[in-house]
C-alpha positions, -999 to 999 in steps of 0.1 A, spaced: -297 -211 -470 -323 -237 -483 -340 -227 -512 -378 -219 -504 -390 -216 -541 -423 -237 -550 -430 -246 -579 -466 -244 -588 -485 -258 -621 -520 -260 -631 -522 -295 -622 -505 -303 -588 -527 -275 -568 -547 -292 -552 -561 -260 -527 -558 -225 -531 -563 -207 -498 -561 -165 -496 -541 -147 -469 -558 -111 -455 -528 -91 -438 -528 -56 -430 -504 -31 -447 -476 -30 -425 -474 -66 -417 -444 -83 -438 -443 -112 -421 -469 -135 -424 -472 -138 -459 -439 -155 -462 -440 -175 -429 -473 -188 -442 -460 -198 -476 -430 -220 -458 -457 -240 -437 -477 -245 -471 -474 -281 -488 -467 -279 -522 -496 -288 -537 -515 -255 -516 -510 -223 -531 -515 -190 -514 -526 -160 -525 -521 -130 -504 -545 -94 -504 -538 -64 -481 -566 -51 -458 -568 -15 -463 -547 11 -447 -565 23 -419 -557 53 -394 -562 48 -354 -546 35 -329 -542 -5 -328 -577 -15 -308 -596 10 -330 -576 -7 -364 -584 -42 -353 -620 -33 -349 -621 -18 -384 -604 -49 -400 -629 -70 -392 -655 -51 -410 -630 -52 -443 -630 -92 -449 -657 -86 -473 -637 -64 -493 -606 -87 -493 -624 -121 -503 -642 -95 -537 -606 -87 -544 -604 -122 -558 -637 -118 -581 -641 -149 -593 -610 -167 -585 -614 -202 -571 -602 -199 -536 -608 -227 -508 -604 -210 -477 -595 -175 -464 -574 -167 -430 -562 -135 -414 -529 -126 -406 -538 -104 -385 -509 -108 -355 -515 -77 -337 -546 -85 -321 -523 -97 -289 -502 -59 -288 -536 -43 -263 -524 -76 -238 -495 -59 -237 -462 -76 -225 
């Protein structure tokens, strides 16, 4: 199995970009981090756990992006994405 490991220091990032995923998702963080160059670091945040079924949960995340990017106070980041993958599951199969 290849060895996924990076290696960051101060001086080879040259982004930083922040991950939102919701609490039960253990996915993207990793597949996200093998896609990465090496000289991007990621830096991952949960949305908050919220009760409901999946449409009303997608809705609500949404409204918590806010609340993810001030979880990084003043942390330089460059750019924030979702991992938010169940916003296909109402499509059903």
């Amino acid at each position: 199995m290849p060895n996924r490991t990076k290696q960051y220091t101060s001086f080879a990032i040259r982004h930083r970009i922040s991950l939102f995923v919701p609490p039960a998702n253990l996915t993207a963080t990793p597949e996200l981090h093998t896609l990465l160059p090496a000289d991007v670091a990621m830096h991952s945040t949960r949305l908050p756990l919220i009760d409901g079924e999946v449409r009303e949960r997608l809705a609500a995340y949404a409204t918590k992006y806010e609340y993810c990017v001030a979880s990084f106070g003043t942390f330089p980041i460059d750019a924030y994405y979702t991992g938010v993958t169940g916003a296909t599951y109402p499509l059903g199969p």
